[in-house]
Every structure is written in structure tokens, then in C-alpha cells.
N, C-alpha and C positions, 0 to 999 in steps of 0.2 A: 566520452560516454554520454549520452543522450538523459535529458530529464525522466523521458518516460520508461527508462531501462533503469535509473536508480530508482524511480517511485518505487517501479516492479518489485523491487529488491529490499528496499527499504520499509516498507509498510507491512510484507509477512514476517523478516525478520523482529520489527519491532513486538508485531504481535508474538511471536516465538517467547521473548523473553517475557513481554507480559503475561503468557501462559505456563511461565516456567516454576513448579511447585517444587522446593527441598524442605524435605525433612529436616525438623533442628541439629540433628547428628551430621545430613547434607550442609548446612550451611556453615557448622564447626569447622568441618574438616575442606569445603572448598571456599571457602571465606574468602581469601585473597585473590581467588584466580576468579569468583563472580564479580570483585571489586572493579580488578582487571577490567573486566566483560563492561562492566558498565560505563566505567571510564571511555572505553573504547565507543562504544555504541553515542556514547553524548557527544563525542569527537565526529562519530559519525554524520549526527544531526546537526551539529555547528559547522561542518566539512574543516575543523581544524585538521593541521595536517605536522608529523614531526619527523624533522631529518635530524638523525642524530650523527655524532662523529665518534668514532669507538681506535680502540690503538694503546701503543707502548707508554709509556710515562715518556715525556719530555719528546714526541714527534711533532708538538705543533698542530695539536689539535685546537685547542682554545686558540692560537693564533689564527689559524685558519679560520674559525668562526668569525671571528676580530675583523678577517680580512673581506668575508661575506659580505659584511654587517656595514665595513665600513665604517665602523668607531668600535671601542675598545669595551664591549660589553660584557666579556667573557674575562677572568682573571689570570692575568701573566706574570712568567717571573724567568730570574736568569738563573733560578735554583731548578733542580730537577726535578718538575710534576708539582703543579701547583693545585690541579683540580684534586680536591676530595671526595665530594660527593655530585652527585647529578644536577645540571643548572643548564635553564634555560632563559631562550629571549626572543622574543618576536621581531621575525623577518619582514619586514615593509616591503614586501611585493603584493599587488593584486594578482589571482590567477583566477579567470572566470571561472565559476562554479563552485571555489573552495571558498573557505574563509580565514584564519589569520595562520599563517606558516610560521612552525617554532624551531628553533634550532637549539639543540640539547647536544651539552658536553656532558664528559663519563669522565671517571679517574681512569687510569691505566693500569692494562690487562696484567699488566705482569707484574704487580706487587702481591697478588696473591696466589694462593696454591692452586693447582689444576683443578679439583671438583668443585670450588669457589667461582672460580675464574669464566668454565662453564653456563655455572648458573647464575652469571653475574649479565654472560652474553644472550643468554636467552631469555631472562629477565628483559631487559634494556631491548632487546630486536623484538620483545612482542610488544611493545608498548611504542614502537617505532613506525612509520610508515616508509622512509627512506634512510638507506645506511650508509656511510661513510667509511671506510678503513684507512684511515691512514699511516704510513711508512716515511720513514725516512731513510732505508735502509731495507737490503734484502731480506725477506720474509723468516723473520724467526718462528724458533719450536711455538712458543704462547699465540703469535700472530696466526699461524696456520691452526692451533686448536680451535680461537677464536674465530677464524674465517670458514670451518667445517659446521661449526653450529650457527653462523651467522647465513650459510649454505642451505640450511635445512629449515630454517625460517620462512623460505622462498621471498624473502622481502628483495626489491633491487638495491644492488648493490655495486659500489663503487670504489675502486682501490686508487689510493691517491697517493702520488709518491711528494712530499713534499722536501725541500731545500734544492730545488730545480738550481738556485743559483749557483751551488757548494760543486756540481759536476760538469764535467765538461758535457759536448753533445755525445763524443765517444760514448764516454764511462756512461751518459743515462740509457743509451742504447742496448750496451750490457748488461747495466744492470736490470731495465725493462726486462730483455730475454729470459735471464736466470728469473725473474719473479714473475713471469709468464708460465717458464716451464713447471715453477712448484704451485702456482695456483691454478693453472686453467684458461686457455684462450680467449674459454667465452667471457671473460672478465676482463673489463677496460680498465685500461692504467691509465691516470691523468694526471699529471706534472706542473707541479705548483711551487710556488714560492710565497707561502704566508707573512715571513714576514724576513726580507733579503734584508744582510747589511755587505757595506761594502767598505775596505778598511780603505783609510786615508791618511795621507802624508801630511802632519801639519806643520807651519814654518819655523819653529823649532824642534823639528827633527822629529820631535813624537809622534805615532801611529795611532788615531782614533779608529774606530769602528762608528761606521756610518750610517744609519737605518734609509732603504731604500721605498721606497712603493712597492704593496703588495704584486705578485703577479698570479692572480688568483682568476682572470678572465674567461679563458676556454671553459674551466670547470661549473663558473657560475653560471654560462649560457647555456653551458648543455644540464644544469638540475633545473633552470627554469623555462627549458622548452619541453624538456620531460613532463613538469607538473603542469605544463600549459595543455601538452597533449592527452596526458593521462591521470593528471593528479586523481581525477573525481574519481576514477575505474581502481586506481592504486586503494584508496581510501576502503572504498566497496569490498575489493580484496580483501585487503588488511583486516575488517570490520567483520566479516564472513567467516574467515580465519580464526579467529581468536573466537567466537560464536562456537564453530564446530569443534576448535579445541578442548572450549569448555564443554561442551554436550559429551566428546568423548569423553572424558572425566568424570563428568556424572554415570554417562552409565556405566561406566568400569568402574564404580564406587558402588553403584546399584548391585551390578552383578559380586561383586565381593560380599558384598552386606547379606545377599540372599545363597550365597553359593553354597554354605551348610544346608539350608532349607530345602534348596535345591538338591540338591545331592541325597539327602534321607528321603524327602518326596521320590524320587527316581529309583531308591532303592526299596521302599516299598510297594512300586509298583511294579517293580523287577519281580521280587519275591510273590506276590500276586498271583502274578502271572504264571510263573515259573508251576506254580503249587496247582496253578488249575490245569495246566498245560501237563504234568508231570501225572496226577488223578484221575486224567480224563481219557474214555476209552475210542473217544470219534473224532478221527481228525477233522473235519469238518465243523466241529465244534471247538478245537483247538486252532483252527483259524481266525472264529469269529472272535471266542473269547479274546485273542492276541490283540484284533485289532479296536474291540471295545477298551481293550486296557490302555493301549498306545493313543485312543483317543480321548480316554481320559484323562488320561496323565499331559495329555496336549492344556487342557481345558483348566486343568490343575495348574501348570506352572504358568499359564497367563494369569489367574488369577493370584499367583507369588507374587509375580513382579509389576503386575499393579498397572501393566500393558493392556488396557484394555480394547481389543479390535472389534471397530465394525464389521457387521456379518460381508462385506466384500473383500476386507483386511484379511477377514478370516478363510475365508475362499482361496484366498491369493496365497499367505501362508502355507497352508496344507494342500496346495498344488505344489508349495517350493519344497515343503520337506518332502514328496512324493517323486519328484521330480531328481533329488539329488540321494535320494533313497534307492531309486529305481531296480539297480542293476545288483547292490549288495544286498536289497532288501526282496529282490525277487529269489536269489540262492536260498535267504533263508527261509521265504514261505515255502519254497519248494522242497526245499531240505525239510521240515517239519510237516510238510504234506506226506512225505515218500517216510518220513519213522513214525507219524501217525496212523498210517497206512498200515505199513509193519507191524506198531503195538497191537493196533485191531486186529491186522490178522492171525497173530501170535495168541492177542486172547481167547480169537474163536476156535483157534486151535487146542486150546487147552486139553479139554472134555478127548477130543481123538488123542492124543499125546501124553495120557495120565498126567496132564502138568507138566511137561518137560516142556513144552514150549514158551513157560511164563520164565524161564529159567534166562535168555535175551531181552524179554523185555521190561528188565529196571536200565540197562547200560542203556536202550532205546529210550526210555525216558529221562535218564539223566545227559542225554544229546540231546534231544528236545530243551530240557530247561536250559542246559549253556546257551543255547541259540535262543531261547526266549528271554535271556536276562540279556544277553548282548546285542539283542534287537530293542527292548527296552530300554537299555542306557543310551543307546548310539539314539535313539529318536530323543530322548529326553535333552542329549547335547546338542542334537539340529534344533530340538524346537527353541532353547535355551536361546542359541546365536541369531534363528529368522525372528527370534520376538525382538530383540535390541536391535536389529537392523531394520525391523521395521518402524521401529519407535523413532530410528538414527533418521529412515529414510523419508518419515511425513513429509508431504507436501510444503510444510512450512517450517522442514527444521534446517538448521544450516548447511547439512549436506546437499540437500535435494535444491537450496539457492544458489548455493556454487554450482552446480550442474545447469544452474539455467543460464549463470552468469555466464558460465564457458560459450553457451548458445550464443547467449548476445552478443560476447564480446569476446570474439575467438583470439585476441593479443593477449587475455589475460592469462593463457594457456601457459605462455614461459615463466610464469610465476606460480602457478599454480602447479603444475608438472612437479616443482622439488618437493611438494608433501606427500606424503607416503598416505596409500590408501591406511582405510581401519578396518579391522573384525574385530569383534569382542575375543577373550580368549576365550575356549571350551572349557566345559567342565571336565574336572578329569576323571 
């Protein structure tokens, strides 16, 4: 990735977060995930970079690091799962454009229960930039939960089979296949041997066990021609990522915080409406009323949630709700044109009808108000979703820099591909 394509990227997002305002109640409740954010963003600005290694208890993960490193930096034992908690240690590689690579161990997945376990892997892959999975053995129940949410991370990711020496070439063959077919093709399997021993005969009769040299080579050149060709773009990613994560969380906190507010607002302009709509003897005034109401109640719930649009925002806006209105919202102008029309002419009927003709139209008017309260709330739910998507979509918020990044750097696409777009929910 080119310098002038991370400035790009680098300078609105920073400004993003320095424009980023929460409420004390906001900062209670997303405290750690803005920690997160920052953390991440000052990684950005040092181009630190962390591959982490995630897996069973006792596969050889910390050996494997050991084996990176080239000396014994990570803690081993011949008991089973020595790592407790998360620890790391700088990789002495130079990679132009980054700056120091860390390599981070995890305890193992499967000392704790499945909704821990979960949040133990998505925890550790956001604060990751490159993953590791290692196996020593065909893919267990805990390793595929962990490899589904390690999936949806979009971070890259690398499944390692380690104790290459313990199998013959057969058996890795097969075994490779069966852990191809429960994970997924597009995932490379790389075959290591962190740290081989080989037993030995010694001259009186007894059997030692004999520690061998790592064989850890393929796997180290291909993560360090990876970060040589992509680290900076991976970073960017990652950095993006975790941005727009937390923005979605902001405003799905927003939208929760205001969604009573919202909701009485909507239905007082329901009611509103309804009552002039219901009162009123000219359709044509039951038109206009409808839609001075719909555009105030527009005017009203920007003014809730604090989204405040310039007048081209606002242009843009109320062409989108008009736009995704169109075809449900043209039935029901038309429908309250045609019992508008009716009530009138039911009432001018009266006088010739001694009154019998007013005798239709209250059911005309309570058709009219269903269809003015249910035009009412359905616009009050569109403008709800185009105000947070526009707030989502500024020029300088992290959605709209992932969209430029894809421009720039159309590889980052296979990474970017396993996040799931966002909408705000609707109000109900």
C-alpha cells in the first residue's frame, strides 16, 4: 500500500475520532470497546503490528512462538497448558512501512465453556492483526467454534498443523483432507514441527528423548512475505475495522437511548394526523396536512437524535425516503385521495339524502386514519434508519474510508468480503 493511500486514510480517520462526542452514560457503557479503539488507532500510528497464535491447550502454541523467535521467549512445560493469561514479545524482523511485530500467546480454547470461549476469540482476533490456529490433531467441536468466529473477524488467517514429525507423510495427507473438508479450502494448512524430539538409544540400554531443531521454515516465510507485501494494507484494515465497529455500537446505543422518545414522537404525530385527516372535509387539504405532518415529524426526530444535516444532507435524505416510499406511499396518497373524495362527496350529499349519506362516511374516515397513522409511522421508521445511515455514511466516518480503501486497494476485498454489511434496527 502506497504512502499516499495510507495518508488518505489515516488523517480523516484520525480526525473522526477527534470529532467523536459520547455522552457520560456513552462512555459508561462503551468504555472498553472505545479503549479498544484507541489502542488500536495508536497501533495504527506506530504501524505496530500483532500476530497472534490461538488453539487447544497443550498444541504447541507457545513452542511455536519459541520456534519463530528462535529463543525461548514464551513459557513451556511438559505439563499440559502452561499459558494462563495473554503475553507477548517482539519479533525482530524489519518490514518496510511497519514498525515493531508482536507475537501474542493465548491460553487454550477449551478450558472454558462455549459462551466464554466465544468471547474470549473475539476479544483476542480484534485486537489482532494476523491469526494463527494451531492443531495438532483433526479439528475439534471448541477448535471449529473458535475457527467460525475467528471467520467473521475477516482478519487472515492460518491453520497450522503442528507435530509434522509425530506423522508419517501418509497419515499428514489424510489428515490434511479430513481438516480441509471441516474447515474450508480456501484455508491453508501449514505443517510444522515446533519443537521435534526424536527418541535415542543410549549405551546402556536406556531410551532418551532427544529435542530436535525446530522445523518451523515454510510457515515463517510465508507470514513474512505476507507482511512484507501487505502488512501496511492489513494494519489499515484492521484499524478501519475496529473504527466502524465501534461507530456501529455507538449508534445502536444512540438508537436504543432515544427509541422511547422516538416512538411517543411518532405517535403523536400519528395521532395528529389522523384527527385532522379524520375532521377534515377536503381532500385536498387532507393531502397537504399529511404531508406537512410527515415533514415535520422528519424535522422533529433529527432534532432527537442530535443528527444534525446540512441543507444538501437534507436534500439527499428526503429524496431517499421518497425514493424507497414511492410505490407503498403513492397507494396510499391515492387511497386517501379516492375516500377523501368520497367523504366530500358524501357530505355534499347530505342536504339531498335527508342525512343518509353521512351514515358511510365515519367507516371512510376511520380508512382514511388507518392509512394516515400507518403512513406516519412507516416514514417515521425510514427517516429513523436514513438519519443513522447517514450519520454512519459521513465522508469521514469509517464506513465511507472502507469504501475508498476497497477503491484503492482492490486485494483488500478478501478480507473485507467476511463482514457483514450494517442497518440500524427499525423501530417497531
Amino acid at each position: 500500500m502506497s504512502l499516499d493511500s495510507l495518508s488518505g486514510i489515516a488523517a480523516p480517520l484520525n480526525r473522526w475520532r477527534g470529532q467523536l462526542q459520547l455522552s457520560g452514560r456513552e462512555q459508561a457503557l462503551l468504555g472498553p470497546e472505545l479503549r479498544g479503539l484507541d489502542a488500536q488507532l495508536e497501533r495504527f500510528k506506530t504501524g505496530t503490528l500483532r500476530l497472534a497464535v490461538f488453539g487447544r491447550v497443550g498444541v504447541g502454541k507457545s513452542s511455536l512462538l519459541n520456534a519463530l523467535l528462535g529463543e525461548e521467549k514464551f513459557r513451556t512445560d511438559v505439563a499440559h497448558g502452561c499459558t494462563r493469561k495473554q503475553a507477548t514479545a517482539p519479533w525482530p524482523h524489519q518490514i518496510s512501512g511497519l514498525g515493531p511485530l508482536l507475537l501474542v500467546d493465548t491460553p487454550g480454547i477449551d478450558e472454558i465453556a462455549a459462551p466464554a470461549r466465544q468471547r474470549l476469540a473475539t476479544k483476542l482476533a480484534s485486537g489482532s492483526d494476523l491469526i494463527l490456529l494451531v492443531l495438532n490433531a483433526d479439528l475439534s467441536s471448541p477448535e471449529l467454534e473458535a475457527l467460525e468466529v475467528l471467520r467473521r473477524s475477516g482478519k487472515p488467517l492460518f491453520l497450522v498443523a503442528n507435530g509434522a514429525d509425530r506423522w508419517t507423510p501418509q497419515q499428514r495427507a489424510e489428515l490434511g483432507d479430513s481438516i480441509e473438508r471441516r474447515a474450508g479450502k480456501e484455508l491453508q494448512l501449514i505443517w510444522v514441527a515446533a519443537a521435534p524430539r526424536r527418541a535415542e538409544l543410549l549405551s546402556d540400554g536406556r531410551v532418551r528423548s532427544k529435542a530436535l531443531a525446530p522445523e518451523v521454515e515454510p510457515l515463517k516465510i510465508q507470514l513474512l512475505e505476507l507482511l512484507q507485501r501487505q502488512g501496511q494494507l492489513l494494519l489499515t484494515v484492521n484499524s478501519l475495522h475496529r473504527a466502524e465497529t465501534f461507530s456501529r455500537r455507538l449508534l445502536e446505543q444512540r438508537l436504543q437511548q432515544r427509541q422511547k422518545a422516538a416512538q411517543g414522537l411518532i405517535g403523536r404525530f400519528a395521532t395528529l394526523k389522523a384527527a385532522g385527516v379524520a375532521i377534515n372535509p377536503l381532500a385536498m387539504l387532507d393531502l397537504a396536512g399529511s404531508a406537512a405532518a410527515d415533514g415535520a415529524l422528519v424535522l422533529q426526530l433529527c432534532e432527537l437524535y442530535g443528527l444534525r444535516l446540512h441543507s444538501p444532507q437534507t436534500k439527499k435524505l428526503l429524496q431517499h425516503i421518497g425514493q424507497n416510499s414511492a410505490l407503498l406511499g403513492g397507494v396510499q396518497w391515492g387511497l386517501q385521495a379516492l375516500l377523501g373524495g368520497l367523504k366530500q362527496f358524501l357530505l355534499l350529499a347530505a342536504p339531498a339524502s335527508a342525512g343518509l349519506s353521512l351514515a358511510p362516511a365515519a367507516p371512510v374516515a376511520l380508512a382514511q386514519v388507518a392509512l394516515a397513522v400507518h403512513g406516519t409511522r412507516r416514514t417515521g421508521r425510514e427517516t429513523t434508519k436514513q438519519l443513522l445511515l447517514a450519520a454512519h455514511r459521513g465522508p469521514s466516518r469509517p464506513a465511507a474510508l472502507l469504501r475508498r480503501l476497497r477503491q484503492l486497494e482492490p486485494s483488500a476485498n478478501s478480507w473485507l468480503s467476511q463482514q457483514a454489511p450494517w442497518f440500524p434496527s427499525p423501530l417497531p
